[in-house]
C-alpha positions, -999 to 999 in steps of 0.1 A, spaced: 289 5 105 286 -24 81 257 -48 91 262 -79 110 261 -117 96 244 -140 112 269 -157 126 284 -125 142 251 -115 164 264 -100 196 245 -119 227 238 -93 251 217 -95 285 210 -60 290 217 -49 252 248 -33 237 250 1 219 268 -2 189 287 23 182 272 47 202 299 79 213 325 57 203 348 70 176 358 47 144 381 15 158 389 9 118 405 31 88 404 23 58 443 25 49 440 7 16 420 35 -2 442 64 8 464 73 -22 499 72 -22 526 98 -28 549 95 -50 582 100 -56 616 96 -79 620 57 -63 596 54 -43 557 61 -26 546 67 4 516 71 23 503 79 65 474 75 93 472 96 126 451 112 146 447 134 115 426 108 97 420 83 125 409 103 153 413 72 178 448 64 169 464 82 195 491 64 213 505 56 173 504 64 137 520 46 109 539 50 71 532 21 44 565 29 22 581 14 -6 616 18 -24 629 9 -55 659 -10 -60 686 20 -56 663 44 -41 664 58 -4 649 75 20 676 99 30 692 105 64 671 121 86 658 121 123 621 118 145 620 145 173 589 130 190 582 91 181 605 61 184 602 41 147 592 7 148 593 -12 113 577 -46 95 599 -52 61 564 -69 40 585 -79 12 621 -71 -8 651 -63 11 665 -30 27 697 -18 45 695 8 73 719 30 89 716 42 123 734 67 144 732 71 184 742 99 204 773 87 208 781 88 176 778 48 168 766 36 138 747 1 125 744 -6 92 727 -42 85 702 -54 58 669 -62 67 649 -84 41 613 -94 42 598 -107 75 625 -88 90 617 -56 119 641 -25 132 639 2 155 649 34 159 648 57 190 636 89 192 660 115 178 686 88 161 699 102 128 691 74 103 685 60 69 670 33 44 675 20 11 662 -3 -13 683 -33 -26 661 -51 -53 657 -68 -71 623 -59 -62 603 -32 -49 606 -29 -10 573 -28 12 576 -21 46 553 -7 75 570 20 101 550 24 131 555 56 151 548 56 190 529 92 186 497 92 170 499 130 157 531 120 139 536 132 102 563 127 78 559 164 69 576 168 102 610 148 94 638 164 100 656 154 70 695 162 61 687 183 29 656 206 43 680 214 73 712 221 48 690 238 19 676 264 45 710 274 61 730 302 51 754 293 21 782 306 41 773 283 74 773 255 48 804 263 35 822 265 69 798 234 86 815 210 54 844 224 40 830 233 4 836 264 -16 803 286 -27 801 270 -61 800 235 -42 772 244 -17 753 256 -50 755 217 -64 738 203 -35 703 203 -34 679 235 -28 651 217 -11 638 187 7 652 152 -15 631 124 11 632 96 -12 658 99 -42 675 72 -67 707 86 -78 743 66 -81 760 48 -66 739 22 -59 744 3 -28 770 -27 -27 771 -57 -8 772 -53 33 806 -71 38 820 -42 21 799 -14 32 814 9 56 814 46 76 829 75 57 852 71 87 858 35 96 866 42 127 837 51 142 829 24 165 796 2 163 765 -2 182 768 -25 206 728 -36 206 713 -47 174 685 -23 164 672 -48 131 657 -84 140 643 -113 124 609 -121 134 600 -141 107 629 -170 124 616 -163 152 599 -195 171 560 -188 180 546 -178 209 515 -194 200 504 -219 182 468 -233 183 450 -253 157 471 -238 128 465 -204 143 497 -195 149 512 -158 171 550 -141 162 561 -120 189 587 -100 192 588 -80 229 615 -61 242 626 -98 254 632 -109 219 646 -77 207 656 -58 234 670 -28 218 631 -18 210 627 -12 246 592 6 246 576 -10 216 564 -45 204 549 -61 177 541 -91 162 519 -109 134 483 -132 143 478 -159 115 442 -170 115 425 -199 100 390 -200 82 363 -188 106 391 -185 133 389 -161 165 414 -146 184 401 -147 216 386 -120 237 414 -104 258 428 -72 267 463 -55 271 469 -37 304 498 -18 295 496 -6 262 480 3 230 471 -19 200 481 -4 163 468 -31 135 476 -33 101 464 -64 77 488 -78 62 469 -102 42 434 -112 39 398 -98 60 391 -93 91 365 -86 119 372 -66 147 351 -62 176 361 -35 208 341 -31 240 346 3 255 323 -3 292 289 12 299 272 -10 273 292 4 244 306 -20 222 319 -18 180 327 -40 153 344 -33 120 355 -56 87 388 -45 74 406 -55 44 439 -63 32 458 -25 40 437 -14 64 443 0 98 427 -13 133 434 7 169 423 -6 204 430 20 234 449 6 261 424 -18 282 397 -18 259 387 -55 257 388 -68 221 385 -99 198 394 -108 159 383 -133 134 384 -142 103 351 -144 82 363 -153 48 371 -187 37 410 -181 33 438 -175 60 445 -143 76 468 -121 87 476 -89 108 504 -70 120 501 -62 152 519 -30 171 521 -26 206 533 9 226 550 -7 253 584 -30 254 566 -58 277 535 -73 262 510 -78 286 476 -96 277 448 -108 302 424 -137 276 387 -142 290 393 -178 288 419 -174 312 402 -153 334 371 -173 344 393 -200 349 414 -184 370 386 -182 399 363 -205 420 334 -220 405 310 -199 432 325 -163 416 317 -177 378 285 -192 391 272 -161 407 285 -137 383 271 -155 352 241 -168 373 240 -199 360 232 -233 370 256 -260 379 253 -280 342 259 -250 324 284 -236 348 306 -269 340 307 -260 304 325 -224 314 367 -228 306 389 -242 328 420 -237 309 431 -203 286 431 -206 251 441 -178 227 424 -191 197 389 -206 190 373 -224 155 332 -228 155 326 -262 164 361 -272 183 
């Protein structure tokens, strides 16, 4: 646990155990190396190297411009994604048989459920970064069920009668696992991309958005809050997200989320971030620009920025409905006498207690 700046001296009554039987509430993400293949890299957290991350796990990827990540399918997480920079088009098929296809350039999100059958590629003219966030923390990519592990490792002769080619054809497709691949032809433009079939009818809900036009939810002081809840994009019905900007020396405020768990991923800059896990327990953690944060549903929590340039973090949520109870808020959502008594303080200091919520706070203001 890194040792604490001055500034950041917890003030405890009965004294706080830092720490103490709590697993790590940080990763660092940034130093994990990536994997690399023909167009593109990728790279993973889980419960496999980030014991606490239960509820999720999450894939930085990038493609080049022509390269995809070829059709395939989740059996046991929903994908939630943050396009960080470049431009991408997805596919997506339902159960039905519908299909989207839409481009989804930087600032951008989508969503797949659980079992869809989909796909994404990179359009240039630069390399595309995005985030996928999985609503299962012991999910691994090893475990996609992609198109050309399931066709390599069926008979030839099922193959043959499953898509109408000869032997000799069956033998020209590929004899293992592609996952990311940049072979012709190259993607054109979206007006003129269609189905195989054209006929096949299309989703009715949207499963890309644009978070980046969205308005905020928040804005305090130049600290600023994107959201983007199954009220802004309804078609990710159990999972949110959005991204925290904070100033120099900024705080989130102490809060908690009832309902769900809280995946973080920095998108730019350092942060601190404390958790307090009851019975005296309490942790805090610096991460850097990469790196991964968790907070288990309920735990109370804060974030700030200790450098002396802006921040700021992605923020992933397991739940559709975001749901968040700030400590501001509370105290002054009761009677002076329940504050007073439970603070024990005196009247003068008692008046200097909140009387309104505020989601962000700057030392001095």
């Amino acid at each position: 646990m890194p040792a604490l700046s001055q500034s950041s001296q917890w003030h405890s009554l009965s004294g706080v155990v830092w720490g103490k039987d709590l697993p790590a509430f940080s990763y660092p993400f940034h130093q994990t190396p990536l994997t690399l293949y023909d167009g593109g890299t990728t790279k993973q957290v889980g419960t496999y190297n980030f014991p606490v991350s239960k509820g999720m796990a999450g894939v930085y990827m990038t493609l080049e411009p022509g390269a995809i990540r070829e059709l395939h399918w989740h059996a046991n997480a929903a994908e939630w994604a943050y396009v960080i920079s470049g431009r991408t088009r997805i596919t997506l098929t339902s159960p039905d048989g519908n299909v989207q296809i839409a481009d989804v350039d930087q600032g951008g999100l989508w969503y797949f459920p659980r079992g869809w059958g989909h796909s994404i590629e990179g359009l240039g003219p630069e390399t595309a970064k995005f985030i996928l966030v999985f609503n299962d923390g012991t999910f691994s990519e090893g475990a996609t069920f992609s198109i050309t592990d399931w066709v390599s490792h069926m008979p030839i002769s099922w193959v043959q009668d499953a898509l109408g080619l000869t032997a000799s054809q069956v033998q020209g497709l590929p004899n293992k696992q592609v996952y990311i691949s940049r072979r012709p032809p190259a993607p054109g433009p979206l007006a003129t991309t269609q189905p195989r079939n054209p006929n096949i009818p299309r989703l009715e809900v949207t499963h890309v958005h644009d978070l980046a036009a969205q308005p905020f939810f928040a804005v305090e002081d130049k600290n600023t809050i994107l959201l983007a809840s199954n009220k802004e994009f309804p078609a990710s019905f159990n999972m949110a997200g959005g991204i925290i900007h904070l100033e120099p020396g900024a705080i989130r405020q102490p809060h908690w989320h009832p309902n769900a768990d809280e995946w973080q991923y920095i998108l730019d800059g350092e942060m601190e971030l404390t958790v307090f896990a009851s019975e005296g327990k309490a942790s805090i953690s610096t991460l850097k620009t990469g790196d991964v944060g968790y907070i288990p549903k309920g735990y109370g929590h804060a974030l700030r920025n200790p450098s002396h340039k802006p921040m700021d973090v992605l923020l992933v949520f397991d739940a559709g409905e975001y749901e968040s109870i700030e400590l501001t808020g509370w105290i002054a959502s009761n009677p002076d006498s329940v504050v007073g008594n439970t603070f024990q303080v005196p009247a003068n200091l008692l008046s200097q207690l909140p009387r309104q919520k505020k989601l962000f706070a700057r030392p001095g203001k």
